[in-house]
N, C-alpha and C positions, 0 to 999 in steps of 0.2 A: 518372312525373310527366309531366304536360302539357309539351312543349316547343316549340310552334310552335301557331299562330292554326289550320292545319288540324289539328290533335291536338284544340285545345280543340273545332273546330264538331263531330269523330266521337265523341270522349267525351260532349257534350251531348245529341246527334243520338240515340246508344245508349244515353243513361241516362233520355231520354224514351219511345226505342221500345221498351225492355228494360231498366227499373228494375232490377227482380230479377237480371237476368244482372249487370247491370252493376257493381250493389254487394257481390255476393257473390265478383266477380274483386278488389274493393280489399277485401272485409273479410279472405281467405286470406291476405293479406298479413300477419298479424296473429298473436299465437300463442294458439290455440285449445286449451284441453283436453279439449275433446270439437267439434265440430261442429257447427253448427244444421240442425234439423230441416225450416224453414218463414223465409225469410229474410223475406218482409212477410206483416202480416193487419194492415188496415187501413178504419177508416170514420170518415167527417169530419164525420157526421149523431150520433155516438153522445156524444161523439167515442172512439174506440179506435184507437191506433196499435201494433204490436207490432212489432219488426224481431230478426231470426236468433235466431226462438223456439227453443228450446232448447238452443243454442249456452250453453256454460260456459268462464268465460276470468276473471282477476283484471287488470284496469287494470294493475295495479302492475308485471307480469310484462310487459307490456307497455312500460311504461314504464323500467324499471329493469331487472329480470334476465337479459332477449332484448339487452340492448346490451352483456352483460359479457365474454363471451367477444372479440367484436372491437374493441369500444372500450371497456374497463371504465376505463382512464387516458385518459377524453376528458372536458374539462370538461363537467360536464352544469348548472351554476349556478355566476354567478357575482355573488357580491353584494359592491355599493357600498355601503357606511353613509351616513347623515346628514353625519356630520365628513368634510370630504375629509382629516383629517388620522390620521384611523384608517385601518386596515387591513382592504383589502379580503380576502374572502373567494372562493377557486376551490374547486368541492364536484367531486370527479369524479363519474362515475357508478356508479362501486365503494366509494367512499365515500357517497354516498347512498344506497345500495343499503342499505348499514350501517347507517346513520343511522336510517333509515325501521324496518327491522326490528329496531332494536333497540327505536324508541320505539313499533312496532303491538303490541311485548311487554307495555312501559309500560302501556299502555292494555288490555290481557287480565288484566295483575297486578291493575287497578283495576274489572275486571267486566264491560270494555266486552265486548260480543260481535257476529255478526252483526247488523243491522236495529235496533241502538240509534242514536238519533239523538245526538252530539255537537257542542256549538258550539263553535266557534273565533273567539274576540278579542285577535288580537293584528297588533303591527306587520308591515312587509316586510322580516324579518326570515327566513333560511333556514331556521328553527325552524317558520314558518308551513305553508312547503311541506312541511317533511315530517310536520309534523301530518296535515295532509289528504292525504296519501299514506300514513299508517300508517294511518288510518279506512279508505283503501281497501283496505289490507293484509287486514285482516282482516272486512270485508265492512260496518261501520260507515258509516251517513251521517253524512258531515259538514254541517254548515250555518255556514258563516263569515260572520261580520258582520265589516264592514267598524270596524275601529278608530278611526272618530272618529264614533260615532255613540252617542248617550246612555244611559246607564240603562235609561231608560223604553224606549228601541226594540229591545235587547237583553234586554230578561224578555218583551216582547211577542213575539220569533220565539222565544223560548225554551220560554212558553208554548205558543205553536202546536204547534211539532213534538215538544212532551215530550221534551227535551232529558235527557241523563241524567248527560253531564258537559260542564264548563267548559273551556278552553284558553284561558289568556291570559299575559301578560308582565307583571311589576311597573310597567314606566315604557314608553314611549315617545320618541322625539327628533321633533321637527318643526321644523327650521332652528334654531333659538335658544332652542325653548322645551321642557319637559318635561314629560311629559303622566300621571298617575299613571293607569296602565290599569286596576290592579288595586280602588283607591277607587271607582271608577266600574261593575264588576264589583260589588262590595260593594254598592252602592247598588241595583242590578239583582238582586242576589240575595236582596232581604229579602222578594221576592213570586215566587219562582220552586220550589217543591214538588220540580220531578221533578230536579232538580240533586243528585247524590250525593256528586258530586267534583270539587274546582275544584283543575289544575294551573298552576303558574305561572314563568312564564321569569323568569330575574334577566335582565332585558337592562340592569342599572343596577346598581351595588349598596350603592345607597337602601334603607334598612330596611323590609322590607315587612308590613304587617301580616297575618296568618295566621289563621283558625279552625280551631282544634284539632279533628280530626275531620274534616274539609273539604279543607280544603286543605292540597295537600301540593308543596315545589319540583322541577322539571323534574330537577333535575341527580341530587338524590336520590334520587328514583324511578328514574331512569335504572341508577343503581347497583347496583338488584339486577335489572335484565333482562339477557337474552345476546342474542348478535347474530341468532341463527337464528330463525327466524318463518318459519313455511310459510304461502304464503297462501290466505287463503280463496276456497274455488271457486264464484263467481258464476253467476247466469240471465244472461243480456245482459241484461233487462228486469229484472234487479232492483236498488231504488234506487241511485246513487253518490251523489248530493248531494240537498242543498234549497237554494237559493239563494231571499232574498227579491225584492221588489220592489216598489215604492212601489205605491197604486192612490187611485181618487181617494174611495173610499168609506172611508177613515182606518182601514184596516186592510189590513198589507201582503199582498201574495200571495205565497205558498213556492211556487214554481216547482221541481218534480219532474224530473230531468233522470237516467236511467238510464244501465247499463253501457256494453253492447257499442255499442247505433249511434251515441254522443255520442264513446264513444273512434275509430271510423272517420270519422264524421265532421270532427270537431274536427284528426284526423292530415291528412287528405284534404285538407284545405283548406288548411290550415298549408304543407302542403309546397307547394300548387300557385299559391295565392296569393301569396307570398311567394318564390318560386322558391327555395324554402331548398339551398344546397349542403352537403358534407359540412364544412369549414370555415370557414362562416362563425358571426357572432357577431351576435345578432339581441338587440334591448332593445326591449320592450314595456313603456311607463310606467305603467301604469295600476296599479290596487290588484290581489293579489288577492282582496280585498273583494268585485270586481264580478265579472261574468261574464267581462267580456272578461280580467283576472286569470287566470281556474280555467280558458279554453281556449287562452288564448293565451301566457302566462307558462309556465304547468305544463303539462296535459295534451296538448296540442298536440305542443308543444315537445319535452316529454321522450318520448312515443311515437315523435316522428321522429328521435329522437336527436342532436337540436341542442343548441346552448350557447343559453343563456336567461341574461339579466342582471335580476335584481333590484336595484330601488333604493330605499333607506329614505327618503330626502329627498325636497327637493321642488325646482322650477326655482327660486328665487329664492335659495337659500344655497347657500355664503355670496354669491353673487353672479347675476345674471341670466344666466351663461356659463358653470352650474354641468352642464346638459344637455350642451355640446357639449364641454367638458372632458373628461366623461367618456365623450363618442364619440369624442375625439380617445384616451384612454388606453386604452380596452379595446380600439379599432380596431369600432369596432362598423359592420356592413353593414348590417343593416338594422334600421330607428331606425321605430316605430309608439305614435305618440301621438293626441291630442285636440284638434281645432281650437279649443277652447278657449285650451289649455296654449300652442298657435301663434299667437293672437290676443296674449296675454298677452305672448311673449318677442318678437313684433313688435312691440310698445308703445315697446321696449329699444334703448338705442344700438347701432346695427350692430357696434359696436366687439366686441360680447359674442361678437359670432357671428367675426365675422373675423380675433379672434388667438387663433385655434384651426385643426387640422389636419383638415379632414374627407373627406377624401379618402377615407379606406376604406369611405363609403355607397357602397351599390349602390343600397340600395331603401328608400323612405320612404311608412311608411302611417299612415292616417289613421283615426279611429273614435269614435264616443259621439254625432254628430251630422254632418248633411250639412256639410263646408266650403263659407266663403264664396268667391266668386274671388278677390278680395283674400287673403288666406290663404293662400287654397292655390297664388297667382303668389310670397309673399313667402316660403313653404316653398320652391316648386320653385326661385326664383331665387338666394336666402342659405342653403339647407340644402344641397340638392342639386344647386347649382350649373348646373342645366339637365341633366344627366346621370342623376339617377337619376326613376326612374318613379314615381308616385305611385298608392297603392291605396288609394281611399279606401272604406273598407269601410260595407258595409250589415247589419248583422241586429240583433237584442235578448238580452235575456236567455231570452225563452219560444223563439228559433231555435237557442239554444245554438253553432250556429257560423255565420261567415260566410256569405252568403248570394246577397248581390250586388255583385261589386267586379272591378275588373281583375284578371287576374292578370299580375304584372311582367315587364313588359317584351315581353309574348305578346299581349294584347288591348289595344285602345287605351286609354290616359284622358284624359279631357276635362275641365278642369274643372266641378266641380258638380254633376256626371255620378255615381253610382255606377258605370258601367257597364252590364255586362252579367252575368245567371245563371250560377251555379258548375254544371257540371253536376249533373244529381240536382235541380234547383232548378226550379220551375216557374210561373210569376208569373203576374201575368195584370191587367188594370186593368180594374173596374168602376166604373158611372156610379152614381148617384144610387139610381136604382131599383132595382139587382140587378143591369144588363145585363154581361155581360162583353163589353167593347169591345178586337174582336181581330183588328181588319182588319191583315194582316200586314206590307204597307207602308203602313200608315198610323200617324200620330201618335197619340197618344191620351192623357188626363190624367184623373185619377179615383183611385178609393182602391185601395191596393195589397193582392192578395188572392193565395191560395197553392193551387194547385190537386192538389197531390200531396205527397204525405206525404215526408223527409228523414230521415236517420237520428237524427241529435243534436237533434230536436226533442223542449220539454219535454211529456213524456207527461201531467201534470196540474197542479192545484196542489193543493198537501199539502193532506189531509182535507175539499178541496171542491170535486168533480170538477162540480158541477152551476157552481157562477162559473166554473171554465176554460170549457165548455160555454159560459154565457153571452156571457162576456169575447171569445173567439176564434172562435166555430164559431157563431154565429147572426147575426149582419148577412146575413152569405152562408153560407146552407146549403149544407155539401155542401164548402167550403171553410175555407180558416183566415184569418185577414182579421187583418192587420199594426196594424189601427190608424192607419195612414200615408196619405197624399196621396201621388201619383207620376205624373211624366209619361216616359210614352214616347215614343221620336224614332220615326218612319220607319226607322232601323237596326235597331231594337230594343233600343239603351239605355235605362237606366232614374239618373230624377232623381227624387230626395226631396223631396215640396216640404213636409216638413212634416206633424204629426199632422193627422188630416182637422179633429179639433175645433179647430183653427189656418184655415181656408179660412173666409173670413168671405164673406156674401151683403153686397154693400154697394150698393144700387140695382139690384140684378138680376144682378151682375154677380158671379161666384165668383172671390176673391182670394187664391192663397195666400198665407199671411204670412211664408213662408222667401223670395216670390219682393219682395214690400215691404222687407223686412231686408236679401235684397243690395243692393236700390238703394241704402240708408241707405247700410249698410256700407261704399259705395262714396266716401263723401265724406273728404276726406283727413285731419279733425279727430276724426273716429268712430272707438274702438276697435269697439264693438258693439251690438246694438241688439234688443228685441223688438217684436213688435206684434203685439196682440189686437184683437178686436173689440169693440164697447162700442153696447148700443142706440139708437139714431136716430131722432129722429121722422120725417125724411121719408125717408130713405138705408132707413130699418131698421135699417140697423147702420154704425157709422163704424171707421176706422181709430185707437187709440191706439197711439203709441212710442212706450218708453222708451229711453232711448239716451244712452251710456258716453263719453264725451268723453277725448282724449288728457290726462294729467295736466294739462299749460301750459296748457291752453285754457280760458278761460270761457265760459259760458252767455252765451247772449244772444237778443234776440228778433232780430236779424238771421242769425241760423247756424239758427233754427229754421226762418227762412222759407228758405235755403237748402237744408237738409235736406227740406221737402214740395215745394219747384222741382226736387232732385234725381229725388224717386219721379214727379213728374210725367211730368219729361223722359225716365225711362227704361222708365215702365211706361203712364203714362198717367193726365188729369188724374184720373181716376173713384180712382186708389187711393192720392192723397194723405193723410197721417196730418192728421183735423181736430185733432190734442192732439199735441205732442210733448213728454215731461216729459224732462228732465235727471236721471241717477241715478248714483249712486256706485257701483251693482252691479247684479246681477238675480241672483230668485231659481234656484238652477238643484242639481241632483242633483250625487252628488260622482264622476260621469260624464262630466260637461259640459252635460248636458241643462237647458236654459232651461222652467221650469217656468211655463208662460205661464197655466194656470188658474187659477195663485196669484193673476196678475196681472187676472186677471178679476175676482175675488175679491174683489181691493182696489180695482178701477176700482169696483165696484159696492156698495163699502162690506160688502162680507159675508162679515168677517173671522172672522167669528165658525165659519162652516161651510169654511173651508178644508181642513179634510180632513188625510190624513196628511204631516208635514213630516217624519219621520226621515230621510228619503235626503237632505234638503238639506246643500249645502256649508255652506250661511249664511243660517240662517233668522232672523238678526237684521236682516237687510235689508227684511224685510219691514214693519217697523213706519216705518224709515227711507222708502222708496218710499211708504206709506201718507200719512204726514204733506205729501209730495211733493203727494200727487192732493188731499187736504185745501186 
């Protein structure tokens, strides 16, 4: 593990001058059952990426079996429910070991075999993780959808990847409410062919309804497997998951994300980003619905052999104090959420956070979008008390692992800052035309592009390698290209200003709109704020923000003129918002991600071509904000 600023410049220093050396000293770290023949073959014009070709290894072995002999009684999950008044769950790693091999049995009773693709919908429930760890058991991709996403968006990834069996749960809990999973599965299953077998968790026990021949219950299948399961033996390169992801052409993309370089990478970073020790206790909020879930929750986690906390709830039951409760009772070091989720529980009387004990952070990270400074001064001041460090992570679901972020307590962090490159990582900022703009002490701002291949990147999207090809690998040939806006300092840190199609021209002048949002954001009655461009007769294009008002506050046309005197005073008059609407929400993914094309969409009346909504947290907002611009 990196443990000092000069560890990280010689690791980065040797995984630019010597990729090859460099990843094949962290992937031996790993348990191997044969070796790889050829550790990269790579071209970013094809695109084709391969890493430790012929290398054969099972995740799971990885994960579970290589930690039994010296910590088999270490907790390896530790799950909170929804009720604080139920009882939590400790899984050791001897126990899950169990768990997994008896249900990747389940799943061989039922047909599943290598290279079948299964989905998984269900809660954050310890049933989930070792779903997708008994698929890897025995060589199966999983593809989990996140559990509150519709019908219709679950027969659509189902359809894609010819899905061959179901995983889901009767009910759900979400604070107060209960959610029938399995009705909503039904609904999705009247248009889905390749589905053979729909299992299902009692996580309730509400009467479930059943198709005879179809579906069959979790506990009861369970009963005729045994605990032994050998696992099956992997290519590095052959698939472990599909993970979707919203695109704006109304059909998602199954992002391909294989064995061996997603398990070193995803471990690699886990431990050095996080400076994980042998007893500490790390809680990642997120689903594992999303990506950051499958490398940060699970694969990550369990490869380096750390305690992982799962939690079924959400920050607002039973109470807004409900997060740090539970970092006060598990003792939990290091705590990694959503500036969203941090925008939200700053809203909240301090009272929430301050009769609680949080003393046992070390280290607080950040992820699903760049933090505002506001935000991330009311984390470091009420969470972290000024003590622990903040990592506010940079990558996506197509990097599979972190990418660009401090690592704690060893490289600086600045607010707003991602930082600096993981080693192995190699960025770069291009301009307008193509240029890659690389003067080495010099500043530079432009769209963030990736000049060398990374292990845990995804290799394609399911069954349409010419859109991955499109998507990633032709703005800059030769390159892979984020999507993203990004300014580098003179040090060489790197800030997110935001997706490039977010940088609006507005009189000549290129604006990004993460850097107009902190200004807003900066005003003391503002929880949060978007802003799009919108066209212009004489500008070309103007600034429109929407913008979230503390509960007490009302609208008014004197807080709006204060809000455009704010962007002026601190960006300059040229990027004042000519519109600022007032809104109850914004549309945003169930990530954090503020979905600003939506909002184009609606500035410009053209509801109609909006495109794919499944990944929305709250795509009822949108008719709401609609009638607003009306």
């Amino acid at each position: 593990m990196i443990n000092t600023f000069a560890d990280y410049k010689k690791a980065y220093r040797r995984s630019v001058e010597e990729p090859e050396a460099f990843w094949d000293e962290i992937a031996e770290t790993f348990t191997w059952r044969k070796k790889w023949d050829k550790t990269l073959e790579w071209d970013f014009h094809e695109p084709q990426v391969k890493w430790f070709q012929g290398g054969k290894l099972n995740i799971t072995e990885n994960c579970l079996d290589r930690h039994l002999e010296k910590q088999g009684n270490k907790t390896a999950i530790i799950w909170e429910p929804n009720d604080p008044d139920e009882e939590s769950r400790h899984i050791t790693y001897r126990q899950l070991f169990v768990k997994v091999c008896r249900f990747a049995n389940v799943l061989r009773q039922n047909g599943i075999k290598k290279g079948d693709r299964v989905c998984i919908y269900m809660p954050m429930i310890p049933e989930l993780a070792i779903a997708m760890l008994a698929c890897a058991r025995i060589g199966a991709v999983h593809s989990i959808v996140f559990a509150g996403f519709s019908s219709q968006a679950i027969a659509k990834r189902i359809n894609d990847s010819q899905c061959k069996m179901l995983i889901t749960a009767n009910e759900v809990y979400r604070g107060t409410k209960r959610v029938n999973l399995k009705a909503i599965c039904d609904e999705a299953l009247k248009d889905t062919p390749s589905i053979e077998t729909v299992l299902v968790y009692r996580r309730t026990v509400e009467p479930t309804e059943m198709q005879e021949g179809r579906d069959k219950f979790w506990f009861e299948e369970l009963q005729k497997a045994t605990d032994d399961c050998q696992a099956e033996e992997m290519d590095a390169e052959d698939m472990l998951f599909i993970l979707y992801t919203s695109g704006s052409t109304g059909t998602p993309k199954g992002m391909v994300h294989t064995t061996g370089g997603y398990m070193v990478g995803t471990a690699y970073t886990f431990e050095n980003v996080f400076q994980i020790e042998k007893d500490d206790v790390y809680w990642c909020t997120a689903d594992i619905g999303w990506i950051t879930g499958h490398s940060y929750i699970i694969y990550g986690p369990l490869a380096a052999g750390a305690t992982t906390v799962m939690f079924e709830g959400i920050p607002s039951y039973p109470d807004y104090g409900r997060f740090w409760e539970i970092c006060e009772k598990l003792k939990v070091t290091h705590f990694y959420t959503a500036p969203t989720a941090i925008r939200a529980l700053a809203r909240q009387p301090i009272e929430f956070v301050e009769k609680h004990d949080l003393s046992s952070l070390k280290v607080l990270g950040s992820v699903g979008e760049p933090i505002n400074e506001e935000a991330w001064h009311w984390y470091n001041d009420n969470i972290g008390k000024g003590n622990c460090p903040i990592v506010d992570t940079w990558w996506q679901t197509e990097t599979g692992a972190i990418m660009i972020s401090p690592l704690a307590g060893i490289t600086s962090a600045r607010p707003t800052f991602a930082s600096l490159p993981l080693p192995g990582v190699q960025p770069t900022i291009m301009d307008d035309q193509g240029r890659e703009l690389n003067g080495r002490r010099e500043s530079a701002e432009g769209r963030l592009a990736f000049k060398f291949p990374w292990p845990a990147m995804a290799r394609t999207i399911y069954n349409n390698h010419e859109r991955y090809k499109d998507v990633y690998f032709s703005t800059f040939p030769g390159m892979y290209f984020s999507g993203d806006g990004a300014y580098r300092d003179a040090t060489g840190n790197y800030r997110i200003t935001g997706r490039v199609d977010d940088v609006v021209i507005v009189s000549g002048h290129n604006l990004g709109t993460a850097t107009v949002e902190n200004a807003i954001n900066e005003h003391e009655k503002v929880v949060e704020s978007a802003v799009v461009g919108v066209p212009h007769d004489v500008k070309g294009n103007a600034l429109y923000a929407f913008v979230i008002l503390y509960d007490h506050v009302e609208p008014s046309e004197a807080l709006e003129k204060e809000i455009r005197e704010i962007v002026s005073t601190t960006i300059g008059p040229i990027a004042k918002p000519d519109k600022v609407q007032f809104v109850n929400g914004l549309p945003k993914t169930r990530s954090g991600k503020i979905m600003r094309r939506i909002l184009r969409k609606i500035i410009t009346n053209d509801i109609e071509n909006i495109g794919d909504t499944s990944t929305l947290l709250n795509p009822e907002i949108i008719e709401d904000i609609a009638q607003g611009v009306k």
